[in-house]
C-alpha positions in Angstrom: -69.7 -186.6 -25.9 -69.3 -186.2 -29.4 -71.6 -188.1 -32.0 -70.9 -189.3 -35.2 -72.1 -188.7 -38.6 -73.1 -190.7 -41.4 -71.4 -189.8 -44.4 -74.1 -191.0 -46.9 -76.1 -188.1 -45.3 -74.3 -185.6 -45.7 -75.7 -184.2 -49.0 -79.5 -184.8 -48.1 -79.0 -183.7 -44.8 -79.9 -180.1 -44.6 -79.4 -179.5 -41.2 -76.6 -178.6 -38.6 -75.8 -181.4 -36.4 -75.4 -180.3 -32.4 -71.8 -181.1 -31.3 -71.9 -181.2 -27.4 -68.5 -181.7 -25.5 -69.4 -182.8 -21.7 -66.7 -184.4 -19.2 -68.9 -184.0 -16.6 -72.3 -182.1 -15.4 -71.1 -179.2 -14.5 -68.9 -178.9 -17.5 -69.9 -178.6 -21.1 -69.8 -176.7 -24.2 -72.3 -176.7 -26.9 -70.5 -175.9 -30.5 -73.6 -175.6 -32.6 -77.2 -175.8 -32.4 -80.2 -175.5 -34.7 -83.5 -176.8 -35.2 -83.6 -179.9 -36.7 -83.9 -180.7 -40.8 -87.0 -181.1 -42.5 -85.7 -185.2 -42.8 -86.4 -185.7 -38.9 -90.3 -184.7 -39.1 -90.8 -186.3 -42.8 -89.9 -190.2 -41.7 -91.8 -192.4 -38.9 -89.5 -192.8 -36.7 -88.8 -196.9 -38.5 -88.3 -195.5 -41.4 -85.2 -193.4 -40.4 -82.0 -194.8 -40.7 -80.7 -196.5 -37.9 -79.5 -194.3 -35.3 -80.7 -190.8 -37.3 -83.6 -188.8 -35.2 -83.2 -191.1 -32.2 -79.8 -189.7 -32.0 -80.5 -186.1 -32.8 -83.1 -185.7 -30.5 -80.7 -187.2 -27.8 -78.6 -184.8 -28.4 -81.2 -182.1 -28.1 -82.3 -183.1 -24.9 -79.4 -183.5 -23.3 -79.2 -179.8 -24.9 -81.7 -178.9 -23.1 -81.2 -180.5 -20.0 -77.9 -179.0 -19.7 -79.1 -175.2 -20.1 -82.2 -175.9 -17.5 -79.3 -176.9 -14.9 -76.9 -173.9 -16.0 -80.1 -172.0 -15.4 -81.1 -173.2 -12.0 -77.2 -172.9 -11.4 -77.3 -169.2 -12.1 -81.1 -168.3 -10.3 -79.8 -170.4 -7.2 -76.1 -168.2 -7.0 -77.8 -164.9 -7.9 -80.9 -165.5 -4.7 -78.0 -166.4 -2.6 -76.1 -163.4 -3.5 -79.4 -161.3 -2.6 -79.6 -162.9 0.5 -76.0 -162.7 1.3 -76.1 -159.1 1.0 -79.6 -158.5 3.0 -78.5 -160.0 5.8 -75.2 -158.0 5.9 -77.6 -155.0 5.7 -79.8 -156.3 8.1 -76.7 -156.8 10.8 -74.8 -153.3 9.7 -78.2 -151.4 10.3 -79.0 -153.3 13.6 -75.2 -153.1 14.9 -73.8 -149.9 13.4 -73.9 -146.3 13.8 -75.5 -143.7 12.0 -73.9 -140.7 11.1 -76.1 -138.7 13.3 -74.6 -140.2 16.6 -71.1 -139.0 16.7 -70.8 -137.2 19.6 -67.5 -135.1 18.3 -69.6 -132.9 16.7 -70.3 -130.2 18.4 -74.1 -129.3 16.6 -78.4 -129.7 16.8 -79.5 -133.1 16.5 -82.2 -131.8 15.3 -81.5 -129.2 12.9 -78.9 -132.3 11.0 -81.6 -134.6 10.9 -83.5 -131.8 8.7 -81.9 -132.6 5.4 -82.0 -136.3 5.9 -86.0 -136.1 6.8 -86.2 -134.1 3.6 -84.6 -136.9 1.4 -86.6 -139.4 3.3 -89.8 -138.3 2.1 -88.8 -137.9 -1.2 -87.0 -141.5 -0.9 -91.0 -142.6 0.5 -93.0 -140.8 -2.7 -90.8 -142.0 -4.9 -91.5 -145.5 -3.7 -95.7 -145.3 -3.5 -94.9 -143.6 -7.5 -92.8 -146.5 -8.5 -95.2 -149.5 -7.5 -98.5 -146.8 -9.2 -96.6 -146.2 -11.9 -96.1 -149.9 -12.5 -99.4 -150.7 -12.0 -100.5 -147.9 -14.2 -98.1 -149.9 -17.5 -100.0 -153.1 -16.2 -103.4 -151.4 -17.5 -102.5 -150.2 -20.7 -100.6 -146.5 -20.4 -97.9 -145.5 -22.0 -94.5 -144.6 -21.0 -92.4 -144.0 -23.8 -93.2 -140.2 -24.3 -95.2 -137.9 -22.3 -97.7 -137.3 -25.3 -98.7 -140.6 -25.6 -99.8 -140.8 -22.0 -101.4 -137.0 -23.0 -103.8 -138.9 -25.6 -104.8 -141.6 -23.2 -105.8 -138.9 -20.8 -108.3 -137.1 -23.4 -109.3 -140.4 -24.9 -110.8 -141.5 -21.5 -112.8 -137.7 -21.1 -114.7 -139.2 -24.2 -117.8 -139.9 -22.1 -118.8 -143.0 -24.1 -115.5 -144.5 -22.4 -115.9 -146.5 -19.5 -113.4 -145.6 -17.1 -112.2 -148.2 -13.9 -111.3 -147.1 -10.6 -107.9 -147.0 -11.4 -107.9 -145.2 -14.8 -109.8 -142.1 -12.9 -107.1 -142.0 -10.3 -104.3 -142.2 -12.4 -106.0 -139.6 -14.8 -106.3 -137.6 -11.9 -102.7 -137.8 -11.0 -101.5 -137.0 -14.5 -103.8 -133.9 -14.7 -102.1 -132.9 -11.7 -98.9 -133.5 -12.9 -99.4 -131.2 -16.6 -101.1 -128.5 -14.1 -99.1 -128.3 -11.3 -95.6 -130.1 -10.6 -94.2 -130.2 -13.8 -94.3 -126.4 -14.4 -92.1 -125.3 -11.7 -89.7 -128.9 -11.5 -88.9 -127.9 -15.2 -88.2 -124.5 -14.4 -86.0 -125.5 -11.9 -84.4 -127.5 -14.0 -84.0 -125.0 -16.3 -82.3 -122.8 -13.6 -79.6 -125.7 -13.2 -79.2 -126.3 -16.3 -78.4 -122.9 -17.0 -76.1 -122.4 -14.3 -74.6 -126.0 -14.9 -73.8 -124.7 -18.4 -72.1 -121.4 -16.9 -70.0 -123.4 -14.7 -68.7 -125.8 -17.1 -67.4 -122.6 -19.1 -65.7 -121.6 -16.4 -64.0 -125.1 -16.1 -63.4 -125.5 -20.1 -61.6 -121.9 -19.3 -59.9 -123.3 -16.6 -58.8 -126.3 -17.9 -57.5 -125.3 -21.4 -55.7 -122.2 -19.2 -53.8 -125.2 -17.2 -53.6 -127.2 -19.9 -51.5 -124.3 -22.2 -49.3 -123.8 -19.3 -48.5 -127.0 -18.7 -47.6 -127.1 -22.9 -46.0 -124.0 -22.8 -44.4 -124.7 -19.8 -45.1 -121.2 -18.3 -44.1 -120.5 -14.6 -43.1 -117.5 -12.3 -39.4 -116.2 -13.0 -38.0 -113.9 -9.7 -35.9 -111.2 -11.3 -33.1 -112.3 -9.1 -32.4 -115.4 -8.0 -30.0 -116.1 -4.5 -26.1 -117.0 -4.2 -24.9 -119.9 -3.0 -25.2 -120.2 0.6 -21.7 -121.6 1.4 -20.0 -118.6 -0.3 -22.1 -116.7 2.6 -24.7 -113.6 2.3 -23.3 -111.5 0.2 -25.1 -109.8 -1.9 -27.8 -112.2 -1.6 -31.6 -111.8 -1.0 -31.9 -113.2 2.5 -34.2 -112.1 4.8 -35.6 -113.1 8.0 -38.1 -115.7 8.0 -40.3 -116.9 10.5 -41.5 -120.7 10.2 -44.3 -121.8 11.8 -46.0 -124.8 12.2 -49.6 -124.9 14.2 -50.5 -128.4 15.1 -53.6 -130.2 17.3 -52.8 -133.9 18.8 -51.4 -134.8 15.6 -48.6 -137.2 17.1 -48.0 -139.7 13.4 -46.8 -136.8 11.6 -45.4 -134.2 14.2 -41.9 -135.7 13.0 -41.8 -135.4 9.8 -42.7 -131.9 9.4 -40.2 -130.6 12.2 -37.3 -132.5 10.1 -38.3 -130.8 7.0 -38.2 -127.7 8.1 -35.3 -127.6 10.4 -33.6 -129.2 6.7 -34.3 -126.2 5.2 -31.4 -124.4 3.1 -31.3 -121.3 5.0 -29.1 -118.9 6.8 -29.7 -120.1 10.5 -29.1 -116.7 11.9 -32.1 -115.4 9.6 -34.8 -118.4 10.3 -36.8 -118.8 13.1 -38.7 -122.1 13.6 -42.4 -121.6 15.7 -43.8 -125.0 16.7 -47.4 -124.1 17.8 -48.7 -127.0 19.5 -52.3 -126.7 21.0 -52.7 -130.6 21.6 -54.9 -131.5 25.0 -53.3 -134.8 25.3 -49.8 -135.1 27.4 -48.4 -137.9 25.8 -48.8 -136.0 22.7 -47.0 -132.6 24.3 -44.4 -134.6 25.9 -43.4 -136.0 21.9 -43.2 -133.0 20.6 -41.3 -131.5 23.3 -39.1 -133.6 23.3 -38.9 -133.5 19.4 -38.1 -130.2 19.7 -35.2 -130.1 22.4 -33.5 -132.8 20.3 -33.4 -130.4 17.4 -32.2 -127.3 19.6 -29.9 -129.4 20.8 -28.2 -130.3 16.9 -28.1 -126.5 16.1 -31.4 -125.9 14.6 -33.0 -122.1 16.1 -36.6 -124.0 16.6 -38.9 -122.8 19.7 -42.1 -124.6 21.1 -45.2 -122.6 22.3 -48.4 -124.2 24.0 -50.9 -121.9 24.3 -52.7 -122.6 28.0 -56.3 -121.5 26.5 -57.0 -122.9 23.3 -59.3 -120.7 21.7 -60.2 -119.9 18.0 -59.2 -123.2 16.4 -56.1 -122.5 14.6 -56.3 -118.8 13.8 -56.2 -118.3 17.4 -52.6 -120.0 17.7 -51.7 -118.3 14.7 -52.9 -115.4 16.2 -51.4 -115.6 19.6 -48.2 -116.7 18.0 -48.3 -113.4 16.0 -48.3 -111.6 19.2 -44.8 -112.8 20.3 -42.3 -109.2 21.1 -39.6 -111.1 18.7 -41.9 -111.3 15.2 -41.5 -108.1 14.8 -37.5 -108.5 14.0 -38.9 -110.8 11.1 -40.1 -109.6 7.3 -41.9 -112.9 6.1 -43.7 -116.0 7.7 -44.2 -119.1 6.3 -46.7 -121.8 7.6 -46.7 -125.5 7.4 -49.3 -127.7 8.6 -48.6 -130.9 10.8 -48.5 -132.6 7.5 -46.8 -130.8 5.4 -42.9 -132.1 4.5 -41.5 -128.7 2.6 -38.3 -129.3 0.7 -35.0 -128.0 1.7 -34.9 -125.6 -1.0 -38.5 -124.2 -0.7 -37.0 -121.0 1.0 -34.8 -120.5 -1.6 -37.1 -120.7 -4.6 -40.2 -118.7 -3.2 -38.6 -115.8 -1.0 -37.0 -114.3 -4.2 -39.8 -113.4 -5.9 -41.2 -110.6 -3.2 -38.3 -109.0 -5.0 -40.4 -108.3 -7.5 -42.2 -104.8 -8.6 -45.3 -106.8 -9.1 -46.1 -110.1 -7.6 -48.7 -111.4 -10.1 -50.4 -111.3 -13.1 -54.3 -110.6 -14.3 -56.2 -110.0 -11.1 -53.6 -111.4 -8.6 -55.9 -113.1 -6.2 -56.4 -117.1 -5.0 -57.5 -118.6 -2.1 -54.8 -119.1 0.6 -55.2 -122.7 1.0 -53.7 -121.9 4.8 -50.6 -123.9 4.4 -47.3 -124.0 2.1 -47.5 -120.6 1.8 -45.2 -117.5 2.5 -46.4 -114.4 3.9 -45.1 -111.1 3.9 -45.7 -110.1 7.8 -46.9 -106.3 7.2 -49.6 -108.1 4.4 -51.3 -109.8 8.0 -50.7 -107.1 9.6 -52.3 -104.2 7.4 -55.1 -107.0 6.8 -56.3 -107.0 10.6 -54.2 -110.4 11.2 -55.8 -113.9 11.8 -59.3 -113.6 12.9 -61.3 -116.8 14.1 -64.8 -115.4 13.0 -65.0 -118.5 10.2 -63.6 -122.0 9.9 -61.9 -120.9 7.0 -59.3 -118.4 8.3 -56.9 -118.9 5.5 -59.5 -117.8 2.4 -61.1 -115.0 5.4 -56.9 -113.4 5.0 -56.2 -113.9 1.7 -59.9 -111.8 1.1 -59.1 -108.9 3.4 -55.4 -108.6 2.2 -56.5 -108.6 -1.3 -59.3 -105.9 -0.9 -56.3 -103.8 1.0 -54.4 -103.8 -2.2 -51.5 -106.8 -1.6 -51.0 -109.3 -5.0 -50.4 -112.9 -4.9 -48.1 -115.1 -6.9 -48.9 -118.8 -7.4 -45.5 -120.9 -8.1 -46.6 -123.8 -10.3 -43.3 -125.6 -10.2 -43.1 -125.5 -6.0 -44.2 -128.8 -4.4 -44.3 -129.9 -1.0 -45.3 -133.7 0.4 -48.6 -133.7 2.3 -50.8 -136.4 3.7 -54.7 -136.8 2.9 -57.1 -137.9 5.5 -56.7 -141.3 6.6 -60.2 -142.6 5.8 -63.8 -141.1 4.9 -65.3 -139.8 7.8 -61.8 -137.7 8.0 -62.2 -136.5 4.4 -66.1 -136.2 4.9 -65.3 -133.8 7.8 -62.8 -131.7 5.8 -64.8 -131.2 3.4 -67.8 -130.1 5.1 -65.7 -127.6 6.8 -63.9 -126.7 4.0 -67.4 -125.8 1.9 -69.6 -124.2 4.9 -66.4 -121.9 5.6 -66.4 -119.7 2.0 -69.9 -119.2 2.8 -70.0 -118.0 5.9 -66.9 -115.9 5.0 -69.3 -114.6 1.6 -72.1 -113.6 4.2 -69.1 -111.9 6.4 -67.2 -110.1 3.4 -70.1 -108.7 0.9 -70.7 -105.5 2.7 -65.8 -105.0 2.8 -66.0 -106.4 -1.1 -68.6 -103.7 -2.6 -67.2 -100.9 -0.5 -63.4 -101.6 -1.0 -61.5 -98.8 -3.5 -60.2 -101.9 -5.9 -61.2 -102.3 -9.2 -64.9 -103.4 -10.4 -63.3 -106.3 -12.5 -61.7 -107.5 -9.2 -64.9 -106.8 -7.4 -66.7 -109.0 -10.0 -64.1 -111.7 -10.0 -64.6 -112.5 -5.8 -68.2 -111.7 -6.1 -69.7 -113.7 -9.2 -66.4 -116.1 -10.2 -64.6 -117.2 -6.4 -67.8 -117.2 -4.1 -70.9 -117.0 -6.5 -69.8 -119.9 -9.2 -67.1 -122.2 -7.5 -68.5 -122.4 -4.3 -71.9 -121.8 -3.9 -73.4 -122.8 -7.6 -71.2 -125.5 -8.3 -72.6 -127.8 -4.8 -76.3 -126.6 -5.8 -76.4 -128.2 -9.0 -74.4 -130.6 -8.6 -76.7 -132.3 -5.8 -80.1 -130.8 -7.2 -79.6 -131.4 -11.1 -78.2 -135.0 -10.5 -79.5 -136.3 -7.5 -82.9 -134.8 -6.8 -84.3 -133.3 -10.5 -82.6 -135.9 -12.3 -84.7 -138.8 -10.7 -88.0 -137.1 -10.3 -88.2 -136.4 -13.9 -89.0 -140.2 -14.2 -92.0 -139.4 -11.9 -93.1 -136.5 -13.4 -92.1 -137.2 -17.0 -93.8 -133.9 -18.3 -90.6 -131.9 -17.4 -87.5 -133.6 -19.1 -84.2 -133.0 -19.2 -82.1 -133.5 -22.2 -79.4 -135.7 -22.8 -76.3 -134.2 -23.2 -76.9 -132.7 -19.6 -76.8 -136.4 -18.6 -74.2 -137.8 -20.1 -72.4 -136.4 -22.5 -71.5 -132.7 -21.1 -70.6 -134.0 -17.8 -68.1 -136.7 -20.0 -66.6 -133.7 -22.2 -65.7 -131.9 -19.0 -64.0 -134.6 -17.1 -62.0 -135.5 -19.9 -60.9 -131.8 -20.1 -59.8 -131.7 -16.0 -57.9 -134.8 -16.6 -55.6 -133.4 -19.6 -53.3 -131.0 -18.0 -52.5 -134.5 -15.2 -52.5 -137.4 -17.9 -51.0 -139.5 -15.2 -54.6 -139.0 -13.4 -56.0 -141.4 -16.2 -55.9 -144.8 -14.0 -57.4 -143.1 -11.1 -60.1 -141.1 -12.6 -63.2 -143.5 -12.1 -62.5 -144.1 -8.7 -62.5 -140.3 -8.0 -65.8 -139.9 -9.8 -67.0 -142.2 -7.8 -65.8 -140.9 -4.7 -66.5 -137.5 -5.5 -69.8 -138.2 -6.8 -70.5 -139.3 -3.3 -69.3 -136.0 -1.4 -72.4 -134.1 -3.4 -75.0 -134.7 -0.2 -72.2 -133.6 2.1 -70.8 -130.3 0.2 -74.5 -129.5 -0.3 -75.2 -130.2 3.4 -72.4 -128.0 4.6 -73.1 -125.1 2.0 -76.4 -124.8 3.1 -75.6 -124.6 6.9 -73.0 -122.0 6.2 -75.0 -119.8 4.4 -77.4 -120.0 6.4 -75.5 -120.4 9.8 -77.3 -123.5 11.1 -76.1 -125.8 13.5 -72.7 -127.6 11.9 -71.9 -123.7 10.4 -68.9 -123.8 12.7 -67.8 -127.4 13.3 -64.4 -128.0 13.5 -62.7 -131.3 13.3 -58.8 -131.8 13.0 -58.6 -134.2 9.9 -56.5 -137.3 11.0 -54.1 -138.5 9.7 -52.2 -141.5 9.5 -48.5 -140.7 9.2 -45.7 -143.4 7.9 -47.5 -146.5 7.9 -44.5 -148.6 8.5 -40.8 -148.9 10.5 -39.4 -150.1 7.3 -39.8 -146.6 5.4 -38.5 -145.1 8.4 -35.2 -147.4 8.4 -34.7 -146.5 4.7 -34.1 -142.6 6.1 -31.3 -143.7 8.5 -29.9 -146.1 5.8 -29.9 -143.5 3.4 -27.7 -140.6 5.0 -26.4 -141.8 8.3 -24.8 -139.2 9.0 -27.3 -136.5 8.3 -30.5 -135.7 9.7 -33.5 -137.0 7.7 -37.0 -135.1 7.1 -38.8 -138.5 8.3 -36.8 -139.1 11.4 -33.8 -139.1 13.0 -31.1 -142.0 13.9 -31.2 -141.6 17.9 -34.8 -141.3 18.1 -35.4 -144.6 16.1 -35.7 -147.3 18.7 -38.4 -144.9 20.2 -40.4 -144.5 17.2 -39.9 -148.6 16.7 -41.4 -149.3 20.3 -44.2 -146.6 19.5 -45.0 -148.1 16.4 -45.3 -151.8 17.8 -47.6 -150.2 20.3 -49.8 -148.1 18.2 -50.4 -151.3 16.1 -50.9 -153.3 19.4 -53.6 -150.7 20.1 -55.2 -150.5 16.9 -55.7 -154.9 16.9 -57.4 -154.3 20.4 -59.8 -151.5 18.6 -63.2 -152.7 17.8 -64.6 -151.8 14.4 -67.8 -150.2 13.9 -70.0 -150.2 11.1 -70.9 -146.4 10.2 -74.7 -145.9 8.5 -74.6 -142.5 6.6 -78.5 -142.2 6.1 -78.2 -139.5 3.6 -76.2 -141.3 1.2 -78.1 -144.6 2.3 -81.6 -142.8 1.4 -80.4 -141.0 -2.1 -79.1 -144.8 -2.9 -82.7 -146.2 -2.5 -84.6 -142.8 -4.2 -81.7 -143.3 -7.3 -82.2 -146.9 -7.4 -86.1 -146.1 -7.7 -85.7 -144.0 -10.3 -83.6 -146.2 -12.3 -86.5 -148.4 -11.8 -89.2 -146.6 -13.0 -87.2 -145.5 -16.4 -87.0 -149.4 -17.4 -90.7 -148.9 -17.9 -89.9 -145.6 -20.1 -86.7 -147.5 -22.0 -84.6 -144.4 -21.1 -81.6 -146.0 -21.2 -79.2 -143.0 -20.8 -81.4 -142.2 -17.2 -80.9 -146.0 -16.2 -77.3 -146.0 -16.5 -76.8 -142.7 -14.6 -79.5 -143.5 -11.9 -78.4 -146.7 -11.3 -74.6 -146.0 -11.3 -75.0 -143.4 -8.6 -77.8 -145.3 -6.7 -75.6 -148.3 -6.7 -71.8 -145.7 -5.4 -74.2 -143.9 -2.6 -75.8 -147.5 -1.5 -72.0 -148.9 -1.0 -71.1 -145.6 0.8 -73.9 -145.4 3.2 -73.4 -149.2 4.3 -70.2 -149.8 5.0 -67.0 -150.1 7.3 -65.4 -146.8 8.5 -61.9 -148.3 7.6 -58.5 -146.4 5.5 -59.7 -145.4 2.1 -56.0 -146.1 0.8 -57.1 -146.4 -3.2 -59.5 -143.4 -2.6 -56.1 -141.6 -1.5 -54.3 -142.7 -4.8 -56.8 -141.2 -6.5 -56.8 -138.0 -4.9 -53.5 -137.5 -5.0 -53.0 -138.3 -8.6 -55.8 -135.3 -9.3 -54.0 -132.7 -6.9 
């Protein structure tokens, strides 16, 4: 509908006529729209020309009539939205399973269920202080700075003030507040901020130091590099090298990392393949069995050992392998996990640099991450070998062999395929074990660290930098500043906590981790969001490992998920036929079709089940709270952050324990 205008009025007429296009309820668009001329109020309504106000106000109320039904429109979608998603709450809380009912993990009930009761009543208080504190802006306090509230405190000791019921109460509580719970929740936040300042300089260092290699494009140089294997040994560097490959009922990725490895350029009189295989399950043994005899049985000098008691996790079988009368023929050892796919050339560009005087530069230690990695076999030995006193027997060698004098070279231009955990309870898992290890390895190690004869500024490095700062500070504040402090400043508004702690350091520093991997850049909010996530849990785990409670010594194989489909596997046939392939090989592909089609016939038969993680469920609700209360304070900066974590740890507690495939992407765009 568009009206007409008189073109005798268009000089006199002062103001803006509405133009309203409409083909049918539910679809219009208004042009322009203000409040009638002077003209339509100064006539009687006979005295207007034909058509004039009538029309105009026609116009208005259809105007208006329009925007009341977009209105009810929007209120009716955004009530069925709410109730769409409480009743998918309502059904995933009634039908799922909490995280405190997986009966894999092998720890207390009771002492888990500590740290969730903990957030719990925090999550409670925070709710009886959001609904007083609201109540408390409906009678007249103020909430835009603490001082303001401070003068209607001594205003109201005036005793010609009469004071209500609720105005002594909430005195009361604010008296209480200025005495006694802002003091030492500012000091505390003090503390973190303090040591969240330290550990961002270490990351600035860390990140520029990456950064100007990746610019400068610095990297390890061995001093002599190998000959060409088909003009034989010669005067070439080639030792023997023992490969070996621990692995625990991991049957979709057994394949793949026996291929690589028995495709690796080396002399096959000089390598020795171990396949450690400590998997319960027959089917699973039988595989990789049989894996291995078809590899024996093309050339490749590849064993299998299955140790009949399965003790100490995987530093036991690295351990008991160790043991074997023929290791000692052999000068290095390098390990691959189940997942790992090594290159055929990873030999050949890592062995040459033991030929080196010195192995590595400043202080010459990193954690062994325990796989990818090559060993000299008299470093383990001189170190005490394997031990399975911690979950984390990879950082617990690479400690002892650097207090004993050995150096450590990291190769920066050496990669190797790996998988990441197929979905989040795998990941959560990992990473609980990964960050309750260091510390019970700290609590093991002090006592070796201060009485070993290395240097003070090696001393100071493991002591303060590796355990101190990136393991045990770093989860402390990041949970406590941001998720605990941060909302119960809104509640207790006396201590504060500045700005640039908020938002803008935490901004500068994730820019700087992202420079040195610009292709990261598409994948860096959904790793924030992730990671933001895994605070509770890396909190959770350094806590129990520090203080050896209950889940201190979990251990859960991460799963994994393996090539997803027969197609990829095709492709390696097609691509070399006569060779072969790291993925797979050409006779063994009608097998790996069949158990494909039946792993996927299993999987369909599998009935989903919705996973409740009640810590991340609670901090949702106690961040969401205190989003709530800093409306009434206008602090917008505190909104945004509140409600954007509340908002990621409500849509990780509730939700389906399926593949986190784009979580993966991200991850391994940041690696």
């Amino acid at each position: 509908m568009a009206p007409s205008l008189y073109w005798w009025a268009k000089e006199t007429h002062r103001g803006t006529p509405v133009v309203v296009k409409m083909e049918n309820p539910n679809n219009w668009s208004m042009v322009e729209l203000e409040s009638p001329s002077d003209e339509d109020f100064i006539y009687p309504n006979d005295a207007v020309p034909k058509g004039g106000r009538n029309k105009n106000a026609k116009q208005l109320t259809w105007v208006l009539l329009l925007k009341a039904h977009k209105a009810a429109g929007c209120l009716t979608s955004i009530a069925a939205a709410f109730f769409s998603l409480a009743s998918v709450v309502r059904r995933r809380v009634s039908a799922g399973r909490t995280d405190s009912t997986d009966t894999s993990a092998a720890e207390n009930p009771t002492v888990k269920s500590r740290f969730y009761s903990c957030i719990k009543a925090f999550l409670w208080l925070s709710l009886l202080l959001l609904g007083f504190e609201i109540a408390a802006y409906f009678k007249g306090w103020h909430f835009g700075k603490p001082d303001l509230q401070l003068q209607r405190l001594y205003s109201l000791t005036n005793p010609f003030v009469v004071k209500t019921v609720f105005d002594s109460l909430y005195s009361n509580w604010v008296l209480i507040r200025v005495e006694y719970l802002a003091p030492p929740l500012q000091f505390l936040a003090n503390v973190c901020i303090v040591l969240f300042l330290i550990q961002s300089v270490d990351r600035l260092i860390l990140c520029l130091g990456c950064f100007w290699i990746k610019i400068m494009k610095i990297k390890p140089v061995a001093k002599q590099g190998l000959v060409d294997l088909e003009s034989g040994d010669g005067d070439g560097y080639f030792p023997m090298v023992l490969v070996q490959i621990p692995m625990c009922n991991e049957k979709e990725v057994y394949q793949q990392s026996i291929a690589a490895v028995c495709n690796l350029d080396w002399p096959k009189g000089k390598l020795l393949i171990q396949i450690l295989d400590d998997s319960d399950d027959p089917t699973t043994q039988s595989l990789i069995k049989e894996e291995v005899h078809k590899w024996q049985h093309n050339g490749a000098n590849i064993i299998y050992r299955h140790r009949v008691i399965r003790d100490g996790y995987k530093a036991g079988n690295l351990k008991s392998a160790m043991n074997c009368s023929y290791v000692k023929d052999y000068e290095f050892v390098a390990i691959f996990d189940a997942d790992f796919q090594p290159n055929p050339d990873f030999l050949t560009r890592t062995i040459p640099h033991f030929k080196q005087q010195v192995n590595g530069i400043f202080l010459n230690f990193f954690g062994f991450n325990g796989t990818a990695g090559v060993w000299r076999i008299k470093a383990l030995e001189e170190s005490g070998g394997w031990l399975e006193r911690t979950t984390v027997e990879d950082m617990d060698i690479a400690v002892r062999a650097h207090l004993h004098g050995w150096k450590f070279i990291f190769l920066n231009d050496v990669e190797c395929q790996c998988e990441l955990p197929e979905s989040y309870e795998a990941y959560r898992k990992q990473q609980h074990r990964w960050h309750s290890g260091p510390m019970q390895l700290f609590r093991l190690c002090l006592p070796a660290i201060i009485q070993s004869k290395i240097s003070i500024w090696k001393k100071a490095n493991m002591i303060f930098l590796f355990f101190l700062l990136r393991k045990l500070i770093l989860p402390f504040y990041s949970f406590t500043l941001f998720c605990i402090i941060l909302p119960m400043t809104m509640f207790i508004p006396e201590a504060t906590l500045p700005s640039w702690v908020v938002c803008y350091v935490p901004a500068t520093i994730t820019f700087l981790n992202i420079l040195p991997a610009p292709k990261s850049f598409p994948f860096i909010v959904p790793y924030l969001l992730f990671e933001n996530t895994m605070s509770v849990t890396k909190f959770n785990a350094m806590v129990s490992g520090l203080f050896q409670l209950g889940s201190a010594y979990e251990w859960v194989v991460t799963k994994k998920s393996g090539r997803s489909s027969e197609g990829d596997l095709i492709s390696l046939v097609e691509k070399e036929p006569t060779k072969h392939q790291r993925g797979s090989s050409e006779p063994n592909l009608e097998e790996m079709r069949d158990e494909i089609k039946q792993q996927e016939k299993r999987a369909s038969r599998k009935k989903k089940h919705n996973r409740i993680y009640t810590k991340e469920l609670a901090l949702a609700f106690l961040l969401l709270t205190a989003s709530a209360r800093s409306l009434l304070s206008a602090q917008g900066s505190i909104f945004t952050s509140c409600s954007f974590k509340g908002y990621r740890f409500f849509a990780r507690g509730v939700r389906f324990d399926r593949r986190t495939s784009g979580v993966n992407e991200s991850l391994r765009a940041l690696s």
